[in-house]
N, C-alpha and C positions, 0 to 999 in steps of 0.2 A: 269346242263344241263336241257333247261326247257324240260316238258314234254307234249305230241300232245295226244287229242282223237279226236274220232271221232266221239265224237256227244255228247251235256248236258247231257245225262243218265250217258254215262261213267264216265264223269268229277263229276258228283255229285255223282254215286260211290265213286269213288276214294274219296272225300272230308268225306266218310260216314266212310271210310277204315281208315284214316288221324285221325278223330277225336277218335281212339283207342290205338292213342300212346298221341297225347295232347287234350285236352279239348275244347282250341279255334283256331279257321282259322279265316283271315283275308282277303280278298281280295279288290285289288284295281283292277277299270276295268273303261273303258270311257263309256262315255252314248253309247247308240247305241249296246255293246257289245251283250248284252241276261243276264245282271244280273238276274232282273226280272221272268225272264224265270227259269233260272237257279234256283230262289229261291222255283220254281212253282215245278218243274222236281224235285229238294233234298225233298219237301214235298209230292211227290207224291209216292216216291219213296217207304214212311213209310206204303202206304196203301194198298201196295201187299200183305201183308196177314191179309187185313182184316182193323182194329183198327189203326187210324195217330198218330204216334210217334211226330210229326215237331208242336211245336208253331211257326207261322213264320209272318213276319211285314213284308209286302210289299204295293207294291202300291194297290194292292187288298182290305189290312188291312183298307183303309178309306171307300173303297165300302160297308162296315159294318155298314156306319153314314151316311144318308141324309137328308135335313132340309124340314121340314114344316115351311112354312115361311109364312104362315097367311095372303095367298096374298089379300084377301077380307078386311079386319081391318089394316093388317099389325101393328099388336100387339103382339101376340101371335108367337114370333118364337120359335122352338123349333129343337134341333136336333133329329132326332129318330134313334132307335139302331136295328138293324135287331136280333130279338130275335131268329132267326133259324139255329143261328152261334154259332159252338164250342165253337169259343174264345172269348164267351159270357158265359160259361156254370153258370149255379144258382147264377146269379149278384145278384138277391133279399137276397140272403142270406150272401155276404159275404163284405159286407160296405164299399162296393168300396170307396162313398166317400170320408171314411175317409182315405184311403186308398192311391187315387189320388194325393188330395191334397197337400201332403209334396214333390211331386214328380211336380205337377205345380206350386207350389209356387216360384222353381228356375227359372223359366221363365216369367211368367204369370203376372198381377194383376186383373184379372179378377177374378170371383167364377163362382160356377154352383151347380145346384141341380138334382138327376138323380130320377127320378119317374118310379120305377121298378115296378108299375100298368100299364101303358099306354108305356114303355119301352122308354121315352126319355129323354134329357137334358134340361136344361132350365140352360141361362147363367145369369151373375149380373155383375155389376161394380160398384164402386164406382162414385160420378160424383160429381161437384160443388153445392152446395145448391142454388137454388137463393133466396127463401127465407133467409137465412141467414143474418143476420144483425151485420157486423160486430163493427160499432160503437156503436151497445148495451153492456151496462154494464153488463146485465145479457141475452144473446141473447137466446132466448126464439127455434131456429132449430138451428139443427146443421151443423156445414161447409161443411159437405158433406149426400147425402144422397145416396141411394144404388138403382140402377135401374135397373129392371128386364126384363127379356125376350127381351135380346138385341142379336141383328148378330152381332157374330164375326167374324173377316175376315179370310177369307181360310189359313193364315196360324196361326193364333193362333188355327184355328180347327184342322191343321195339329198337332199342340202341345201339344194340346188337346189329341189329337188320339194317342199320343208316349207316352205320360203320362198313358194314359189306359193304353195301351199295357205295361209300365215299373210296373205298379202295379198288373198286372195278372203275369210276371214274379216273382214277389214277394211272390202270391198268390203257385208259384212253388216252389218258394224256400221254403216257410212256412208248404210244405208236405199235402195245401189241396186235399182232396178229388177229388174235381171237375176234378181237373187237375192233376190225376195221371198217366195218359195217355201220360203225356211228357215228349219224354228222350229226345230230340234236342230243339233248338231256332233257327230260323235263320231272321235274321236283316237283311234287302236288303235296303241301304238310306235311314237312321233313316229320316233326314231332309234334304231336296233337298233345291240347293242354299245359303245354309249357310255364310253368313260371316265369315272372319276367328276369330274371337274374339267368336263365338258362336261355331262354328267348333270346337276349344279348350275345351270350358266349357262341351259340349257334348260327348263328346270322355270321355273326364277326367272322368264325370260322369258316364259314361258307365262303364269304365275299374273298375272304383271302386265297381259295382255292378256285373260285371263277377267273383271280387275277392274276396270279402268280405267271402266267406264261399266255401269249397268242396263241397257243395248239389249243387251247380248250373250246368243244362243240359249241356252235351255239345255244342259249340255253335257255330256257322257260322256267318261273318258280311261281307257284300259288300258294296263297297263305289265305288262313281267315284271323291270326295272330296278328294285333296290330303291332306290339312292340317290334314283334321279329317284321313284318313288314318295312318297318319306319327304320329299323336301324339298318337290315339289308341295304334299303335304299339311301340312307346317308352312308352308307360305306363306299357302295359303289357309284352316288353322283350319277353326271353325264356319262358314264359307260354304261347304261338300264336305261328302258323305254320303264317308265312305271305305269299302270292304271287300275281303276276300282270296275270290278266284273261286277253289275246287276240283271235280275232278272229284269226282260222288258214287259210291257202290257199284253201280250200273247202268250199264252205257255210257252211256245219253243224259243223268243224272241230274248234278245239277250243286249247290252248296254254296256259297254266301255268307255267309261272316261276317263282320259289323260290329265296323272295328278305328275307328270313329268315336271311341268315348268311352274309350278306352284304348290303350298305346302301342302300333305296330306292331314286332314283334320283329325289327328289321335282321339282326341278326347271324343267324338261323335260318333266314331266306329266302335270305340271302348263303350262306349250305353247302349248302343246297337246287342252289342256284344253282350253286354250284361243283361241286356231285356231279354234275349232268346235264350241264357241260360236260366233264368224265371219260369220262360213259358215253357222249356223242355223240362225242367225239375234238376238240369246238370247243373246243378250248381257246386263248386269248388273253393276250398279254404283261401285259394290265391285270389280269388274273385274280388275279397274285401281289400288288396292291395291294389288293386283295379280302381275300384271304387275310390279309394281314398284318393288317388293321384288325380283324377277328374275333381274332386271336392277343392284337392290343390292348388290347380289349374281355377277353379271357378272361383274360389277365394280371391286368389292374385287378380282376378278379372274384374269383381267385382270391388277390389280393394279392402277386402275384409281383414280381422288381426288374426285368423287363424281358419282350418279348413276346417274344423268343428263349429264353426261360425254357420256352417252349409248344412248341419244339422238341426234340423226344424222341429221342431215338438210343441203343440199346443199343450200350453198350462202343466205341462209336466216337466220339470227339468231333472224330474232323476233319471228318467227314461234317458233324456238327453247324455247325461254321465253315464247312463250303460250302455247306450251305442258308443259314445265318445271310448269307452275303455275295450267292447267289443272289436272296434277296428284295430285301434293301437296292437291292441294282442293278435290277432289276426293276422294283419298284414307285416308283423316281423318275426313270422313264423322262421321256421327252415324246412321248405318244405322243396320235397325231392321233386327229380326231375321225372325221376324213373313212377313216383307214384301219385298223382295230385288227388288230393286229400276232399274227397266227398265233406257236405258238410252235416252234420247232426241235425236231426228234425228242429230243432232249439233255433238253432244258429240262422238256420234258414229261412226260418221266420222271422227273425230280426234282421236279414240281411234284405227279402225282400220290403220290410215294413221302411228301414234306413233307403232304400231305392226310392221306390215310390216316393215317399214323401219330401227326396231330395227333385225329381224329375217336377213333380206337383209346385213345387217351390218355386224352380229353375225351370218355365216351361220352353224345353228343347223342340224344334220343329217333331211335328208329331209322325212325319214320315220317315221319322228314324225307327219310331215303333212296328208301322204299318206291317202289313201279311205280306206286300209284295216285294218290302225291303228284307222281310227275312227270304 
């Protein structure tokens, strides 16, 4: 039976309540809901008497990083680190980066160097030599050299920024000092827009640093990513309370139901998903991978001989063969994690013409659409 309050205080309550019989909570929730908030209200919640219990990653957590970007020479970029933040406490002292680094190396190929005098980053890459000669016999540079103080693009700084964050976690785990202050965690959208291939590796990665040891805080994680959802939670099983955060019929009122002891419905959250990136205009190149896997799913359901069977066309079936060829291309992009790939005014009219007319087909409960489910 889900359960109603009447406002984020209560509900982050109750999640404070929750974390006394298991360690971690899970929630899945659509954009729009009040995660964010939510994560704001459970970390505020620690500082009624005084000293914050809550390390916590949210959209906030990047307001800690802004670039000098050297706009006079445009040489010199650097990211700088707001030294007047907790979740910063005596970085000089504790080698972050060596600390980082095995934690950006699964993503990354970039490096960076943190100058805890002047409190900022400074990034490097590898890049082609042009000196390099490669038809010397004994080539005098080498094939690649290393270039400094370079912008990286907003989402490797997002990755950037979850890599700190996953190393100050470590710094918890490790019983320092700085950070004894921490009994909770709370993760609100490690990585927004994730592809599902990185959505995987992320979660996996996560669940194996919630488990690896009993020291770790008890922890809170919200997502509106269903994959990263679903696989967090089959990773961690019975050690995670799971549930789905809705808004209720009151503005401030709010709905949690427990998808703990039963499955979580992918494919209904994924159209959810897909209709509010229609109605917001986000629409993204990984979106058609989305799409396709529910066509997959509804095929198999229906017994059909193929998921383009799910694609409906009145009297036209070449249309049919260019969305059929549309997705195919589409959804086996290679598309980064660091950038998801806007889609072309083109495409996105075929992407919502191919929705529609699969939803219209296949009519799903129409309160998956509604204004109060977003």
């Amino acid at each position: 039976m889900p359960s109603s309050f009447a406002n984020l205080t209560n509900l982050a309550l109750h999640l404070r309540d929750a974390l006394n019989t298991k360690k971690i909570v899970i929630l899945y929730a659509f954009n729009g809901t009040g995660k964010t908030r939510l994560s704001t209200t459970f970390k505020d919640l620690g500082k009624i008497d005084g000293e914050p219990d809550t390390l916590y990653f949210n959209a906030f957590t990047e307001d800690l990083f802004y670039w000098d970007n050297d706009l006079e020479e445009d040489r010199e970029r650097k990211l700088k680190i707001n030294r007047n933040s907790r979740f910063i406490t005596a970085l000089w002292e504790l080698e972050m980066e060596t600390r980082i680094r095995p934690f950006l190396a699964r993503y990354a190929d970039f490096d960076f160097r943190i100058d805890t005098e002047n409190w900022e980053v400074v990034f490097s890459r590898k890049i082609p030599n042009p000196n390099f000669d490669e038809n010397a016999t004994s080539p005098l540079e080498e094939r690649t050299k290393m270039e400094t103080h370079i912008k990286i693009s907003r989402g490797e700084e997002n990755i950037f920024i979850w890599c700190f964050f996953l190393a100050v976690v470590q710094l918890v785990l490790d019983d320092t000092e700085s950070y004894s202050w921490v009994k909770y965690i709370y993760i609100d959208d490690p990585i927004s827009s994730l592809d599902e291939h990185n959505a995987i590796t992320v979660a996996n990665h996560l669940a194996q640093l919630l488990t690896k040891t009993d020291k770790m805080p008890r922890t809170v994680i919200s997502s509106h990513h269903v994959l990263f959802f679903n696989v967090l939670s089959n990773e961690l099983k019975k050690k995670a309370y799971r549930h789905f955060v809705k808004k209720g019929a009151a503005p401030e009122n709010y709905i949690l139901e427990d998808t703990t002891s039963k499955p979580f419905l992918h494919h209904l959250a994924t159209l959810a998903e897909l209709n509010e990136s229609i109605a917001t205009g986000a629409i993204y190149t990984h979106h058609f991978n989305m799409l396709r896997r529910v066509m997959e799913q509804t095929a198999n359901f229906f017994d059909l001989n193929s998921w383009d069977d799910c694609i409906k066309i009145e009297n036209d079936d070449q249309d049919k063969t260019l969305h059929k060829r549309i997705i195919d291309l589409m959804s086996h992009g290679d598309y980064s994690i660091y950038e998801p790939r806007e889609m072309m005014g083109e495409n996105k009219e075929h992407f919502q013409k191919i929705f529609r007319n699969f939803i219209a087909t296949y009519p799903f409960n129409e309160a998956l659409f509604s204004s109060e489910t977003n």
